[in-house]
Backbone as JSON Lines, residues from 0, in Angstrom:
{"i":0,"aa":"X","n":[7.96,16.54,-1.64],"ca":[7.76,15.59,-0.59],"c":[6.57,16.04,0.25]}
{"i":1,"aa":"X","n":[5.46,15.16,0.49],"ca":[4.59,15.41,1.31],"c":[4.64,15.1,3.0]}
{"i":2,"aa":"X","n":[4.6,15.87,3.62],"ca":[4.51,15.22,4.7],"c":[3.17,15.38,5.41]}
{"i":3,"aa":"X","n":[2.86,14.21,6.46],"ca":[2.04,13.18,6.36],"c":[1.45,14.02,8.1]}
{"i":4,"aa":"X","n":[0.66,14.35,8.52],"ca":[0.09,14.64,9.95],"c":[-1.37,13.37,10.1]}
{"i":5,"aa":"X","n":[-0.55,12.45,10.9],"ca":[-1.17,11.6,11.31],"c":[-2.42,11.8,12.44]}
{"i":6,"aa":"X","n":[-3.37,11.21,12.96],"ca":[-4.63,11.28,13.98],"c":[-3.77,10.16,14.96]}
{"i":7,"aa":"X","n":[-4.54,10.02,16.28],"ca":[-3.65,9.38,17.49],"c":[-4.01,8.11,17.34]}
{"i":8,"aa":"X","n":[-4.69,7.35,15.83],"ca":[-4.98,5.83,16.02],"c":[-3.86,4.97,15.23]}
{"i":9,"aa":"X","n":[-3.31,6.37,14.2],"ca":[-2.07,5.74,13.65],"c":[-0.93,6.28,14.02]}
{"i":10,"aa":"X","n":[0.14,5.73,14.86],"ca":[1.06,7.1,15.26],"c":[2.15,6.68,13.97]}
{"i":11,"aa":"X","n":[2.89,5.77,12.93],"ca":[3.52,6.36,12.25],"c":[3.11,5.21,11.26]}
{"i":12,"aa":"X","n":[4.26,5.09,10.23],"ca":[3.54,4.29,8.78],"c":[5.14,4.48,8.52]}
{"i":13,"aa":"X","n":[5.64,2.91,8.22],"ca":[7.19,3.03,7.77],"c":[6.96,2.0,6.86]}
{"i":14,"aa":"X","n":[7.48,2.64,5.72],"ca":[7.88,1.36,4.19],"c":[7.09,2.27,3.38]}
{"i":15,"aa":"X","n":[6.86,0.94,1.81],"ca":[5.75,1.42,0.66],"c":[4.72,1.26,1.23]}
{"i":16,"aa":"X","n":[3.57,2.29,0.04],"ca":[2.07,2.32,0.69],"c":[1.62,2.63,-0.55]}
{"i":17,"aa":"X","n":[0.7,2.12,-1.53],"ca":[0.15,3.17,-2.54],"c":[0.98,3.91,-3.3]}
{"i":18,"aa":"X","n":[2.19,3.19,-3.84],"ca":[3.19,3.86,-4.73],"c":[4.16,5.31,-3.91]}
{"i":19,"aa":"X","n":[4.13,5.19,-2.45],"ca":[4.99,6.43,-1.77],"c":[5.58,5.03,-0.76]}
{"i":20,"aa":"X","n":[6.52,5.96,-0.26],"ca":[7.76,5.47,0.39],"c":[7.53,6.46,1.84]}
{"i":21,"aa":"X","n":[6.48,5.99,3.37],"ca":[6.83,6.49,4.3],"c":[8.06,6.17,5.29]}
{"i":22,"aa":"X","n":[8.12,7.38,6.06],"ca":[9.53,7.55,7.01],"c":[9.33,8.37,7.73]}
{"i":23,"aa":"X","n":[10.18,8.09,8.97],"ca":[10.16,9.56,9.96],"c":[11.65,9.96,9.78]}
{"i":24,"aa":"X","n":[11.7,10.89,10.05],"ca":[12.78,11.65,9.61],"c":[12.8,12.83,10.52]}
{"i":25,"aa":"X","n":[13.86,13.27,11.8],"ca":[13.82,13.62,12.12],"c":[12.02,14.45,13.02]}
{"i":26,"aa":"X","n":[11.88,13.21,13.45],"ca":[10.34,13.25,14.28],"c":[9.17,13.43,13.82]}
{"i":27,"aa":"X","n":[9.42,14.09,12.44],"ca":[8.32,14.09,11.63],"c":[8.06,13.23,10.12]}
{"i":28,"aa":"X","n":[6.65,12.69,10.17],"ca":[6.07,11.74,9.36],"c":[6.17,12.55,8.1]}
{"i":29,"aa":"X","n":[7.32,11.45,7.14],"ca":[7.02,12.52,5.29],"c":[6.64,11.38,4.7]}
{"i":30,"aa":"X","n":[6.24,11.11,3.69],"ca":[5.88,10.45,2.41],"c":[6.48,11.0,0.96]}
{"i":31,"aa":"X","n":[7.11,10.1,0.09],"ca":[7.36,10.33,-0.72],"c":[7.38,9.35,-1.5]}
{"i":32,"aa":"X","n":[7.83,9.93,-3.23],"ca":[7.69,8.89,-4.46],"c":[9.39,8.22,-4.04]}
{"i":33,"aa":"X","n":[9.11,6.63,-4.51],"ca":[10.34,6.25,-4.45],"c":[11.61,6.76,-5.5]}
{"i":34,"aa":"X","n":[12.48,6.8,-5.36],"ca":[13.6,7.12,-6.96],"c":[13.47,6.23,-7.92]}
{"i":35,"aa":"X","n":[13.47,6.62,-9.31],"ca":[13.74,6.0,-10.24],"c":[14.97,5.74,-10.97]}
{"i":36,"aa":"X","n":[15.54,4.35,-10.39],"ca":[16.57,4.17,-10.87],"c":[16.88,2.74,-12.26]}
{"i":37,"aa":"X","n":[15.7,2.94,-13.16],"ca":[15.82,2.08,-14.09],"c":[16.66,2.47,-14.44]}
{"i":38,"aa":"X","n":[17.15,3.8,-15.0],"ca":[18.05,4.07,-15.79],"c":[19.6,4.07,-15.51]}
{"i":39,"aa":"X","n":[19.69,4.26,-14.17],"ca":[21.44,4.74,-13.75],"c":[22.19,2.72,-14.18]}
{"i":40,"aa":"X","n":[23.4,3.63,-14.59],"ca":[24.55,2.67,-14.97],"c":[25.46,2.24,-13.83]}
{"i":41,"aa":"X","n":[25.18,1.25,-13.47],"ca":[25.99,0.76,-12.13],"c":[27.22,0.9,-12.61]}
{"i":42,"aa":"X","n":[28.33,0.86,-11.75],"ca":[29.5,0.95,-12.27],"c":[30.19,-0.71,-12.08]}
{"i":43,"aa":"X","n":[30.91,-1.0,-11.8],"ca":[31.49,-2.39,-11.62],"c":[31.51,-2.74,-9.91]}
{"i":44,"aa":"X","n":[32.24,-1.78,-9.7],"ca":[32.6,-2.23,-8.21],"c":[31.04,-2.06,-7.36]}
{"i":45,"aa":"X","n":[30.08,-1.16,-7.9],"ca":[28.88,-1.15,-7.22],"c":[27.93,-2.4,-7.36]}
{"i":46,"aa":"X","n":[28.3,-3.23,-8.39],"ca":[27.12,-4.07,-9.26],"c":[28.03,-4.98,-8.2]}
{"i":47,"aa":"X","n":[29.35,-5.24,-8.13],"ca":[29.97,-6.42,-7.24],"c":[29.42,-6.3,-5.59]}
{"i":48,"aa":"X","n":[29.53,-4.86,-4.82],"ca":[29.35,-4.39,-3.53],"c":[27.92,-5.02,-3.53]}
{"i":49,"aa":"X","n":[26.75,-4.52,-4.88],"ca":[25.73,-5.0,-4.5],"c":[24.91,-5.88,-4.55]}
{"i":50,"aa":"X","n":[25.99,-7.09,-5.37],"ca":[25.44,-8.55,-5.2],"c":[25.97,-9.05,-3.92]}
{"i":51,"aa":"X","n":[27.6,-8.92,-3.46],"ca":[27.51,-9.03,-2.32],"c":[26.55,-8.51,-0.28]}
{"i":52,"aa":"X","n":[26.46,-7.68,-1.18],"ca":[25.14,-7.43,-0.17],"c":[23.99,-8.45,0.05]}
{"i":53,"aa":"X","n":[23.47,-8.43,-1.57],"ca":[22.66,-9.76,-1.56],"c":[22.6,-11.19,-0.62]}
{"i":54,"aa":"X","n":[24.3,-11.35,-0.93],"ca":[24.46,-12.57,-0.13],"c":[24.45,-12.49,1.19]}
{"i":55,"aa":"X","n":[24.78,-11.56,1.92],"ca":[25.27,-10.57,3.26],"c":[23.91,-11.08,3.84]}
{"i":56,"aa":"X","n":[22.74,-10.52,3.1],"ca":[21.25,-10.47,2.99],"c":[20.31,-11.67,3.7]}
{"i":57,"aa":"X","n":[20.8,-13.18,2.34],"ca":[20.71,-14.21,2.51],"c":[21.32,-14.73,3.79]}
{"i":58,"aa":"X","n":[22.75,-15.0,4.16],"ca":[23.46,-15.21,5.34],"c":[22.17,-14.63,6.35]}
{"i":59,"aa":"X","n":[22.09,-13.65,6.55],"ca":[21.73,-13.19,7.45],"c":[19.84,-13.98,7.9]}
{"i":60,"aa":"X","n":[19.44,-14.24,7.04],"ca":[17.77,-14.69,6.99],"c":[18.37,-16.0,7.32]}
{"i":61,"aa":"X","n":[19.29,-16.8,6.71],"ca":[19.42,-17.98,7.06],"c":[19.89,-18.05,8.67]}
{"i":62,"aa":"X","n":[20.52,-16.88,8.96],"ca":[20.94,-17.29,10.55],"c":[19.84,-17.08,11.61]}
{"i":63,"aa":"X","n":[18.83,-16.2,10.87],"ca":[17.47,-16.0,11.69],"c":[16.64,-17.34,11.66]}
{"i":64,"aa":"X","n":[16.41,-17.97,10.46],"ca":[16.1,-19.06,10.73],"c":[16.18,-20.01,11.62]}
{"i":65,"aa":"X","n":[17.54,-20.25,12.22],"ca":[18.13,-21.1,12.63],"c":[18.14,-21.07,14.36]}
{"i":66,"aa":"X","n":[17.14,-21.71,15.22],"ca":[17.14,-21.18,16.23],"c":[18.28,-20.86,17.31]}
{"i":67,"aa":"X","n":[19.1,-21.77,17.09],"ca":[20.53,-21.51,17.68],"c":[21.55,-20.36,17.39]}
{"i":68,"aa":"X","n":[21.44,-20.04,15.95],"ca":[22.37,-19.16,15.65],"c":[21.17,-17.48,15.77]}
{"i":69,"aa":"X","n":[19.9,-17.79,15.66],"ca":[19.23,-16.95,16.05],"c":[19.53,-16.3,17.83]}
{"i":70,"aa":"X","n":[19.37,-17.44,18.7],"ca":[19.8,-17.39,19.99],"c":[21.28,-16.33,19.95]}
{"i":71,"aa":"X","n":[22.45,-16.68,19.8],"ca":[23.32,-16.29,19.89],"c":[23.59,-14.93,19.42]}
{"i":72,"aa":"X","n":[22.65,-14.1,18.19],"ca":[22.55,-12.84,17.56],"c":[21.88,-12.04,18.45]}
{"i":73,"aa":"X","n":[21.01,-12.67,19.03],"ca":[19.36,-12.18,19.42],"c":[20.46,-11.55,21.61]}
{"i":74,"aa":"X","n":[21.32,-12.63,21.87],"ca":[21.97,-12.15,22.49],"c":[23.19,-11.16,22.66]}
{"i":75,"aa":"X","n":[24.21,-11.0,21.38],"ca":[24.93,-10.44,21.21],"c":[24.25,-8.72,20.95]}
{"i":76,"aa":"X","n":[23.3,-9.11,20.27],"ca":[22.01,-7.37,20.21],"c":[21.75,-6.82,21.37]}
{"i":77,"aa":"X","n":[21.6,-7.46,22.14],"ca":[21.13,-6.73,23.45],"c":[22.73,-6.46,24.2]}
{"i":78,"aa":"X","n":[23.63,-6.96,23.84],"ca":[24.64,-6.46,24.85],"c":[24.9,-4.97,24.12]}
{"i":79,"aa":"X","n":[24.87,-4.82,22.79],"ca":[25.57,-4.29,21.8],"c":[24.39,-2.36,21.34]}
{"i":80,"aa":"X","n":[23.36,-3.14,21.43],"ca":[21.96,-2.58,21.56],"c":[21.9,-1.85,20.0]}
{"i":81,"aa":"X","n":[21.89,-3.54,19.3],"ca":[21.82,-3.29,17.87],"c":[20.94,-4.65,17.34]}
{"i":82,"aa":"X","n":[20.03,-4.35,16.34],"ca":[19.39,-5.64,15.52],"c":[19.8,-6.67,15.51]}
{"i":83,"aa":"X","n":[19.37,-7.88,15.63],"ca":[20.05,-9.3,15.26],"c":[20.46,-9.8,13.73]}
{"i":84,"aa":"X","n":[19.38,-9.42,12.81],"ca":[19.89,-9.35,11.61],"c":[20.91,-8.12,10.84]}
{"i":85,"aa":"X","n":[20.68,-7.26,11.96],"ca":[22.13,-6.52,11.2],"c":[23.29,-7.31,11.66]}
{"i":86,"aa":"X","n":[23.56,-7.61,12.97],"ca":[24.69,-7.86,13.0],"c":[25.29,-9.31,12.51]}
{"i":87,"aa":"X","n":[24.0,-9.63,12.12],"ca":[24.53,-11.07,10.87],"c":[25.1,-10.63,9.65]}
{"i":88,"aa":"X","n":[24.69,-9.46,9.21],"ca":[24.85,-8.78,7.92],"c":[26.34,-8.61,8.15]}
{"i":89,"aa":"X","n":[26.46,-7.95,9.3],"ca":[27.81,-7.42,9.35],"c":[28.59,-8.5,9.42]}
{"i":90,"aa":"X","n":[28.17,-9.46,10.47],"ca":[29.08,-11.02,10.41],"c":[30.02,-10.97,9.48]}
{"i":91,"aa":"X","n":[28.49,-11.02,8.13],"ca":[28.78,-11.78,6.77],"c":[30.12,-10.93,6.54]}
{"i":92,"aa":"X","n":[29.96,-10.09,6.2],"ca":[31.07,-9.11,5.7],"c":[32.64,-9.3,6.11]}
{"i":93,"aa":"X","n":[32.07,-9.19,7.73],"ca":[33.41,-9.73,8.29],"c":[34.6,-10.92,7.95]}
{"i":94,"aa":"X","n":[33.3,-12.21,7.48],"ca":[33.77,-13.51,7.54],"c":[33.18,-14.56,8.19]}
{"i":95,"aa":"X","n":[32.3,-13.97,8.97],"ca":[32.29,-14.94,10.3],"c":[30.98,-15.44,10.13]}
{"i":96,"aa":"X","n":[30.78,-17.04,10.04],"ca":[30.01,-17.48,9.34],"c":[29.46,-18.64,10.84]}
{"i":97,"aa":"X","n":[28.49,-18.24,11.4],"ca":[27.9,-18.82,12.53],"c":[27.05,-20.25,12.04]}
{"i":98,"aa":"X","n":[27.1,-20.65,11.11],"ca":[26.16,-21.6,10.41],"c":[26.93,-22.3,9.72]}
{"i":99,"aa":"X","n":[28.32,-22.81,9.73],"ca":[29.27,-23.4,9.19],"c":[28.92,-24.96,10.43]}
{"i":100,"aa":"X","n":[29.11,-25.58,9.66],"ca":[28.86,-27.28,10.53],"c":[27.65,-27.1,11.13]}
{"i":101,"aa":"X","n":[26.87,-26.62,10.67],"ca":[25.35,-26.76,10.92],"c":[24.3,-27.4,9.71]}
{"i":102,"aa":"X","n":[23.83,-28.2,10.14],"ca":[22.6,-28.97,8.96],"c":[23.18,-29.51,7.7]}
């Protein structure tokens, strides 16, 4: 893993870049190759957990879309002092489907 000593015009670099994967990690900037997981064998319950995620995913972009149900996330985040699309994610999971009798 390389890590990365930035100049004061870029202070950090988060995501892909040029085939590496940056992050801060405990205050300091690393870069690395992403994992290669062509090969691993999902098991069942993981391939189910992680299509449902998928949908978790979807739910969640669709409630950002939506300026009302956006409103209502975008408020519940700040009481909570957590993302608006996570806590759609989590919604989803829950059940609780803010976009039911909408459109």
């Amino acid at each position: 893993m390389a890590i990365v000593i930035l100049n004061p015009a870029v202070q950090q670099i988060h995501g892909k870049l040029a085939g590496f994967v940056y992050r801060v990690r405990y205050g300091k900037q690393t870069a690395s190759k992403p994992p290669d997981t062509s090969k691993v064998q999902w098991s069942p319950a993981q391939v189910e957990h992680r299509q449902r995620f998928r949908l978790a995913v979807a739910y969640a972009q669709a409630a950002m879309a939506e300026p009302n149900v956006r409103a209502v996330y975008e408020e519940e985040a700040k009481q909570k002092d957590k993302r608006p699309f996570d806590l759609a994610v989590s919604d989803y999971f829950k059940g609780k489907n803010l976009l039911m009798g909408r459109g």
